[in-house]
N, C-alpha and C positions, 0 to 999 in steps of 0.2 A: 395312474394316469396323471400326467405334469396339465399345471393348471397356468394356463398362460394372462397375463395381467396385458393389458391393452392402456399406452403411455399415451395415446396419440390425443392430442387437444382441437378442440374446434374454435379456430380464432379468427372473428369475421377482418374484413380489408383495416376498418381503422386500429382494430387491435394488435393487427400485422405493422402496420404502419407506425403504430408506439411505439414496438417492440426494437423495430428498426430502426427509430431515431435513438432510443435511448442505448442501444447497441454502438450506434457509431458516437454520441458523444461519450459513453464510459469509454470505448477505444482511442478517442483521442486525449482526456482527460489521463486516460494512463500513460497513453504514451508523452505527453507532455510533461508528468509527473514525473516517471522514468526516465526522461533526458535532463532536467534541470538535480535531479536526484543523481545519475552519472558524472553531470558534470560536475556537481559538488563533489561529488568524491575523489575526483582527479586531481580539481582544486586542493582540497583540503589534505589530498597524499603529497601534491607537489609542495604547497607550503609548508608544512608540518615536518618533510621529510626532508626540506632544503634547512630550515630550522635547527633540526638537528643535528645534519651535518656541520651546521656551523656553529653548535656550540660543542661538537665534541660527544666523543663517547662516555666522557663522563657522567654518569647517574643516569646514563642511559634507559636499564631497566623498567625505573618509576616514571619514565618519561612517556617512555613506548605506553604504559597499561594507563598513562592521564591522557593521552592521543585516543585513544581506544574508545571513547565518552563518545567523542564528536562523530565520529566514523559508524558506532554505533546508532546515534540519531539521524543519519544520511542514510544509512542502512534500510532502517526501518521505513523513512520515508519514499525509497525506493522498492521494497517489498510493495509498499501499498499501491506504489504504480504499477507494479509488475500486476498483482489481483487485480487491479480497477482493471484494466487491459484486458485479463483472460475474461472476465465477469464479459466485460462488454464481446468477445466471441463469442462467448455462448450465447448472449441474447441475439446477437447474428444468427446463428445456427437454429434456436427457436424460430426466428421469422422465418428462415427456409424451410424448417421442418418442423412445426408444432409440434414437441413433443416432450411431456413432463421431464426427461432424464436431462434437456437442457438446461432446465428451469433451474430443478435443483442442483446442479453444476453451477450454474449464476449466481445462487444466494449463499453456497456452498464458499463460492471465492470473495463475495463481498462481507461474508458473516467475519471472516477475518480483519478487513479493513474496519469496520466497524468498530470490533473487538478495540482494537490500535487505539481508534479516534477516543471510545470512551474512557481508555486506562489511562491515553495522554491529556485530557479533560480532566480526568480524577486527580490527577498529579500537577498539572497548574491550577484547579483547582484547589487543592491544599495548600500550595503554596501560597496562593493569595488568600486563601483564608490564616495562614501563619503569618503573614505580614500584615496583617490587617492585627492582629490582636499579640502585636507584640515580640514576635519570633523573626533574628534575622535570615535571609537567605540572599 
């Protein structure tokens, strides 16, 4: 006999009401995230890519993989709008439908952003502790 597990949560008006605001500002924060992250990226293909044309195919190669750096940190700060965004549907979807499996979809997507935020802390962090005692960058 399958033993069925019961998701569904009891969440009175005001905790309805949290859920829901914070739902629609992680949705607008992502999405605001994610257009100013697009439009970097268009930016930074049209100059870097007018750039090169105009100095030439020479030493092309090592140009393309130093280009690659910036596009990279555009990347990821669009990644993270893209999460912040989904994170805020699903607490959408909680408000309508109290039910743990949203829940853990929403930390699920933010557990990522996070991730981001601490390893790019960790790493100006070092960096400012290397400058600070000596080391240039």
């Amino acid at each position: 006999m399958e033993e069925t597990r019961s998701t569904a949560m009891d969440l009175d008006e005001e905790a309805v009401g949290l859920v829901e605001r914070l739902g629609k500002w992680l949705r607008v924060t992502g999405s605001i995230q994610l257009a100013l992250g697009s439009i970097g990226l268009v930016l930074m293909f049209l100059t870097m890519g007018c750039g090169m044309l105009a100095a030439g195919l020479e030493g092309a190669g090592l140009a393309m993989l130093i280009t690659l750096l910036p596009f990279a940190f555009v990347a990821v700060y669009v990644l993270q709008g893209l999460r912040t965004q989904t994170a805020g549907e699903q607490f959408k979807n909680l408000a309508l439908e109290p039910d743990v499996d949203y829940l853990e979809l929403a930390f699920a997507r933010l557990k990522v952003v996070f991730l981001i935020d601490v390893i790019l802390g960790a790493l100006y962090f070092g960096r400012v502790v290397l400058q600070l005692f000596g080391g240039e960058l």
